[in-house]
N, CA, C and O atoms as a GROMACS GRO file, in nm:
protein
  188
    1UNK      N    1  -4.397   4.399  -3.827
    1UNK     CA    2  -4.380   4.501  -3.929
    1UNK      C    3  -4.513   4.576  -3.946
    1UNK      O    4  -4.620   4.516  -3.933
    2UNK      N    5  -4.505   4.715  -3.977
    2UNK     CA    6  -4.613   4.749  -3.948
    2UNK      C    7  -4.649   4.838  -4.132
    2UNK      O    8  -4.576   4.915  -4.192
    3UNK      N    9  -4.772   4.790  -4.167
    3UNK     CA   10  -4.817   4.826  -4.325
    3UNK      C   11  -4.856   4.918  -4.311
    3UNK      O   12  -4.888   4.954  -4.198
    4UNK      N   13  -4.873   5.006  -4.431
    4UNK     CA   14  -4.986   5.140  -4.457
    4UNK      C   15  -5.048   5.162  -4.583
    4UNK      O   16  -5.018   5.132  -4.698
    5UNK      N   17  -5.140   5.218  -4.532
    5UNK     CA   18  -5.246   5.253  -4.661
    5UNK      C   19  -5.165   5.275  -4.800
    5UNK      O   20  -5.071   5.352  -4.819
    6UNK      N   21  -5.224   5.191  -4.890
    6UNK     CA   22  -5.152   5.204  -5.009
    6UNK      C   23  -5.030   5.117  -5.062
    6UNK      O   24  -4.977   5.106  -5.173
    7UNK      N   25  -5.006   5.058  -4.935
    7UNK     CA   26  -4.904   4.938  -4.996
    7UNK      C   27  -4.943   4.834  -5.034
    7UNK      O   28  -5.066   4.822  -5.035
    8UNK      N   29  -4.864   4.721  -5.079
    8UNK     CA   30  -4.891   4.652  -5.142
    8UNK      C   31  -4.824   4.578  -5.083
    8UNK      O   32  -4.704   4.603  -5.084
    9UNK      N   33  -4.873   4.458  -5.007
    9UNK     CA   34  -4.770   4.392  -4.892
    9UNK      C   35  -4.814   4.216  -4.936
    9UNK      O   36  -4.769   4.123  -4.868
   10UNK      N   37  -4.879   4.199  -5.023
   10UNK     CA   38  -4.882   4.080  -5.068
   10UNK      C   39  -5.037   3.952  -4.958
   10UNK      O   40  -5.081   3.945  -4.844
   11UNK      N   41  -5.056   3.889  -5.082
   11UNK     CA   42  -5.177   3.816  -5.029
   11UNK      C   43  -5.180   3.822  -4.837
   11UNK      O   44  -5.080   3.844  -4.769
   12UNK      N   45  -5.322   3.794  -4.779
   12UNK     CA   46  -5.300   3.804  -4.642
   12UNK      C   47  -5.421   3.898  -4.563
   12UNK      O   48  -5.485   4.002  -4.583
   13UNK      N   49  -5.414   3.832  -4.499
   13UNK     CA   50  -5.526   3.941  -4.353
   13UNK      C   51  -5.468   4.058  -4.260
   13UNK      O   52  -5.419   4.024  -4.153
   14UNK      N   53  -5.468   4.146  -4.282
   14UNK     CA   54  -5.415   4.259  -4.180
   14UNK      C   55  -5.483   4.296  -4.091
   14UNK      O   56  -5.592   4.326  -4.139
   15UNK      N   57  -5.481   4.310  -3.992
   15UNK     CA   58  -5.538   4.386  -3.875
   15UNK      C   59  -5.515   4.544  -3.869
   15UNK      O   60  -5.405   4.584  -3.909
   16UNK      N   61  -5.615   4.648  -3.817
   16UNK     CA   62  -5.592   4.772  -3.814
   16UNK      C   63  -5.501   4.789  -3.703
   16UNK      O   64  -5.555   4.721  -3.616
   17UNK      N   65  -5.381   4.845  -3.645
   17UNK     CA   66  -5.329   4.888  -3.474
   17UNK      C   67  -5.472   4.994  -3.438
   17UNK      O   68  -5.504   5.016  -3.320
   18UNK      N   69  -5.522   5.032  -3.512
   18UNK     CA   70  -5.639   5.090  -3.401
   18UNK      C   71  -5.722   5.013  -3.318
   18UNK      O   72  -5.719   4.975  -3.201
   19UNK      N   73  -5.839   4.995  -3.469
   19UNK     CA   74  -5.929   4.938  -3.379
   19UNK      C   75  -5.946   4.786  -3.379
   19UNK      O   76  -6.028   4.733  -3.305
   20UNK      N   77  -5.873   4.723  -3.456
   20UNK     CA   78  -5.840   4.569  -3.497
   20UNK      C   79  -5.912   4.506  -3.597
   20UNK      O   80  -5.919   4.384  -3.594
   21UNK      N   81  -5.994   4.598  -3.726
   21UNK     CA   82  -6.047   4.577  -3.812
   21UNK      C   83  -5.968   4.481  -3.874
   21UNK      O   84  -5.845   4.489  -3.866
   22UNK      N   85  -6.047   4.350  -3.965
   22UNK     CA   86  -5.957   4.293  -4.092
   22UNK      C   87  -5.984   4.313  -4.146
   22UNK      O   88  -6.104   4.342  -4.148
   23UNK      N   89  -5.878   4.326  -4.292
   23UNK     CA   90  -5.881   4.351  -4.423
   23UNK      C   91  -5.788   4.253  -4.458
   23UNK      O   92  -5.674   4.232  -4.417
   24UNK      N   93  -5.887   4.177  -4.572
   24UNK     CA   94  -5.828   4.026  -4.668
   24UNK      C   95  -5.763   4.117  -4.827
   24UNK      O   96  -5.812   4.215  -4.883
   25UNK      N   97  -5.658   4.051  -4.856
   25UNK     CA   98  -5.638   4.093  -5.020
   25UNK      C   99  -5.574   3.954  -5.067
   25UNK      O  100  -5.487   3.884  -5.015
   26UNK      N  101  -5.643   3.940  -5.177
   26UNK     CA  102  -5.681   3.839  -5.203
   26UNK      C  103  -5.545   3.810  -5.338
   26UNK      O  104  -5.534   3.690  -5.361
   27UNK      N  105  -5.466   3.884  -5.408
   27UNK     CA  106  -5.429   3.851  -5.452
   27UNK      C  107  -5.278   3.933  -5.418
   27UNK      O  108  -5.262   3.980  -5.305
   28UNK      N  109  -5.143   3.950  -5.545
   28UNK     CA  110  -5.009   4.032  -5.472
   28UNK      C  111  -5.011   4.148  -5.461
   28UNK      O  112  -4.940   4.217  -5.390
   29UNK      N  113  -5.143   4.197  -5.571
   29UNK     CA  114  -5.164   4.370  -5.615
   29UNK      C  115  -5.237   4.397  -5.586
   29UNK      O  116  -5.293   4.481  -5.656
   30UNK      N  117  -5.303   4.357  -5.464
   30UNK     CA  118  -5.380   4.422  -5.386
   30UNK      C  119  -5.327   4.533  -5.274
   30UNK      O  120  -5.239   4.514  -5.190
   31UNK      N  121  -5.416   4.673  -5.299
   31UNK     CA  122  -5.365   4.795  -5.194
   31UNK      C  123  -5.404   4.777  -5.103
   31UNK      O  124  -5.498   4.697  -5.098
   32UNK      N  125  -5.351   4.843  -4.967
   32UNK     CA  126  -5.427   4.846  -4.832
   32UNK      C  127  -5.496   4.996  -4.832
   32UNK      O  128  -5.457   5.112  -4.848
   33UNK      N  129  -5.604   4.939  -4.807
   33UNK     CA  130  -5.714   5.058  -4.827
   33UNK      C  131  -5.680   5.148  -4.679
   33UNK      O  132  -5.573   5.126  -4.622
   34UNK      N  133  -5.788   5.261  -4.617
   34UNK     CA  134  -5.737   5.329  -4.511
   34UNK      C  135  -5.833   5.234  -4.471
   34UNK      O  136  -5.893   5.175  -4.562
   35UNK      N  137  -5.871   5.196  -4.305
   35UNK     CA  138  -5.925   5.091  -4.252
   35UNK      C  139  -6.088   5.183  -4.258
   35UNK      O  140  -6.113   5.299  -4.224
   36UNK      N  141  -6.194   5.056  -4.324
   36UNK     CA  142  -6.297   5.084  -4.312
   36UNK      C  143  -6.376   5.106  -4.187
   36UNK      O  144  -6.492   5.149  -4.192
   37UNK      N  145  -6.312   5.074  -4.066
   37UNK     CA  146  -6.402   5.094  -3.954
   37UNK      C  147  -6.366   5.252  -3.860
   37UNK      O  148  -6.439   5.300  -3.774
   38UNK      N  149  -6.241   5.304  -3.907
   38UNK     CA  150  -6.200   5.413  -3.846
   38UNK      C  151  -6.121   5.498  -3.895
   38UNK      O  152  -6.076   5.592  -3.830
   39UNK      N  153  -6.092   5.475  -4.028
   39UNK     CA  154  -5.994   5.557  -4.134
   39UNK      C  155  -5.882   5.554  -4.126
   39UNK      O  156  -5.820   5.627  -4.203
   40UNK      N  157  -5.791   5.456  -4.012
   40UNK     CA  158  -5.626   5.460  -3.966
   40UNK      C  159  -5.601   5.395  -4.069
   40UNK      O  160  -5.666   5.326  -4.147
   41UNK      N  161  -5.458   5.438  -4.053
   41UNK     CA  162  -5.405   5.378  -4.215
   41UNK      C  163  -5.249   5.313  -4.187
   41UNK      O  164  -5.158   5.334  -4.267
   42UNK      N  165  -5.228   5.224  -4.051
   42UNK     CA  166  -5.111   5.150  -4.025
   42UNK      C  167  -5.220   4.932  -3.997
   42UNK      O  168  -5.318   4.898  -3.931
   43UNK      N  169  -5.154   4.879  -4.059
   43UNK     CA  170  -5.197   4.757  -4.031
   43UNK      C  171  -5.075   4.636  -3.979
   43UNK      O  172  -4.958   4.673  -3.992
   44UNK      N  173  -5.095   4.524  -3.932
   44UNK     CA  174  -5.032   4.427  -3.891
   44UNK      C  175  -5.072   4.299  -3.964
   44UNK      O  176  -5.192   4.272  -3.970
   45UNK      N  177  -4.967   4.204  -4.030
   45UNK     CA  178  -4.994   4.106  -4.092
   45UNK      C  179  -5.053   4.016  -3.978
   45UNK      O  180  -4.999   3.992  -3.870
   46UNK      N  181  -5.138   3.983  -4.010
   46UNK     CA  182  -5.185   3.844  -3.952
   46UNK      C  183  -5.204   3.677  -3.953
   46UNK      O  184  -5.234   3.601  -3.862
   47UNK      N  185  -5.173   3.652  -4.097
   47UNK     CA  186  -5.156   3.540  -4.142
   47UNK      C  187  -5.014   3.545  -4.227
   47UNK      O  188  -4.973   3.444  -4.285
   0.00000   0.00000   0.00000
């Protein structure tokens, strides 16, 4: 399944499909930011 900036997809590590940046959110209301290493804004759950 593939996330985007601004959702709210629940605790977990995402990976960027770009450049494979992670981003942790630590709790359920946490947003997915646009990816800090390249500004794409689609991610992949990883954990």
């Amino acid at each position: 399944m593939i996330y985007k900036t601004g959702d709210k997809p629940g605790k977990g590590t995402y990976r960027c499909t770009k450049c494979g940046f992670l981003v942790h959110l630590y709790d359920n209301d946490g947003k997915l930011p646009a990816c800090p290493a390249c500004m794409h804004s689609e991610y992949t759950k990883v954990d």
